[in-house]
N, C-alpha and C positions, 0 to 999 in steps of 0.2 A: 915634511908631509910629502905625499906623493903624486906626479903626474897620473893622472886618471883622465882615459878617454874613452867617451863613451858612442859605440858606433852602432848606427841605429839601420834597421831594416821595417820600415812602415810605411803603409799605405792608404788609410784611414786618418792616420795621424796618432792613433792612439800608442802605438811605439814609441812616436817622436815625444809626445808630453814625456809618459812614462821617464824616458830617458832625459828630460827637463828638468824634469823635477827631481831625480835622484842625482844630478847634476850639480842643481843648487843646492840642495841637503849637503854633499860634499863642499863644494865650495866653501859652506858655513864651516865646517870643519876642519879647514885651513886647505887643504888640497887645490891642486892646479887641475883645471880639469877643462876637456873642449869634448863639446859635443860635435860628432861629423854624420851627415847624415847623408852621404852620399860615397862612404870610405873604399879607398884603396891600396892594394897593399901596402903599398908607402907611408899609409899613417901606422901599423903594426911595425913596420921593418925600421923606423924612423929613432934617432937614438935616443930621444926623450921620452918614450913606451917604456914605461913602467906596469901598470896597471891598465887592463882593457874590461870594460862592460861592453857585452853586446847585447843588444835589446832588441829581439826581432819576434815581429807579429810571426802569423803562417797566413798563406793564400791555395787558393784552390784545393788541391787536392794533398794540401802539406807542405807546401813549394816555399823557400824564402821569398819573400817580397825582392822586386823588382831593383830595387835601391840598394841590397844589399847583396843579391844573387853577384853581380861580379868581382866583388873582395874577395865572396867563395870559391866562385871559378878559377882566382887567381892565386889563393893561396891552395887548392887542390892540383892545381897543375905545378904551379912552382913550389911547394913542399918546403917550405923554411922552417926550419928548428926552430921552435920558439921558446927554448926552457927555460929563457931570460924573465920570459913575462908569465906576469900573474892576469887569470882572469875572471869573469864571473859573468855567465847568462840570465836573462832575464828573457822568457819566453812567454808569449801571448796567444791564445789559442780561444778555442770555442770549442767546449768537452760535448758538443750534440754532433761534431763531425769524428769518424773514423780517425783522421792523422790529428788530432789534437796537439797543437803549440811541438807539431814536425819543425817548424821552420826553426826556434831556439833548438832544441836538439839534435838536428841536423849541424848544429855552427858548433855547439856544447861537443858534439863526436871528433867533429874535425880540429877544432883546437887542442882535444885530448889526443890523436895522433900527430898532432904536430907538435907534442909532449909542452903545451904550457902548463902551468901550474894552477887550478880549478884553487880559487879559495876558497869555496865554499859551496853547495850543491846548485844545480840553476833551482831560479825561481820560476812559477811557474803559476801565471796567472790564466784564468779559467773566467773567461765573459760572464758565461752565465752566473756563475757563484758570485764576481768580484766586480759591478760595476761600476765600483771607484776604486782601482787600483793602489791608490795614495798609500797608506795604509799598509797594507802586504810588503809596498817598497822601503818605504819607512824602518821599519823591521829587519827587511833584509837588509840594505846600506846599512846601517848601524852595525850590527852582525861583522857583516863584511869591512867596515871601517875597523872596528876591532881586530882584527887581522890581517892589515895589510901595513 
């Protein structure tokens, strides 16, 4: 099975469950897996990265959350190849603002220029429509267990 770490950008905390729970789902399924929710490069660059979910809310005007904003910083100024690893987004948003779940696709763009390997499309959970996320993850992890 594979090491899978899941790094979270939340504010509210609803990231952080999200990323909990699809955490434990894995787990069940034999997978080594750590949730970080305050990550830095050094958990992507680390040689047991395998497998990355990130899970990040959006704030203000589309912003990544606070918690998560300098992983970004850091792997946009230091630019590491990352075609070793596979990953997979999970993006949190509220479809009644303008930049709707910006903050996963913003992390979803930059992983795709630092050429890792998407396993599957991000997911993209919508407050208004989704609010019990459980469900939509369930789904996706499975999906996404399937091919890794």
């Amino acid at each position: 099975m594979a090491s899978v770490k899941f790094l979270v950008g939340s504010t509210y905390g609803n990231a952080q469950q999200v990323a909990e729970d699809a955490s434990d789902q894995f787990a069940d399924l034999g997978h080594l897996v750590k949730v970080i929710s305050r990550p830095t490069i050094d958990d992507i660059l680390a040689s047991d990265t395998e497998v990355v979910i990130i899970c990040s809310a959006t704030i203000g005007e589309g912003e990544i959350p606070d918690s998560l904003l300098p992983f970004h910083s850091q792997l946009s100024d230091q630019f590491p190849l990352l075609s070793h690893i596979k990953y997979g987004v999970i993006a949190l948003g509220d479809s009644s603002y303008d930049n709707f779940a910006d903050g996963g696709r913003q992390m979803d763009e930059l992983m795709t220029e630092l050429k890792a390997v998407a396993v599957q499309d991000m997911l993209i959970i919508d407050a208004c429509e989704t609010p019990d996320p459980e469900e939509a993850v369930i789904e996706w992890m499975s999906l996404l267990h399937q091919k890794i």
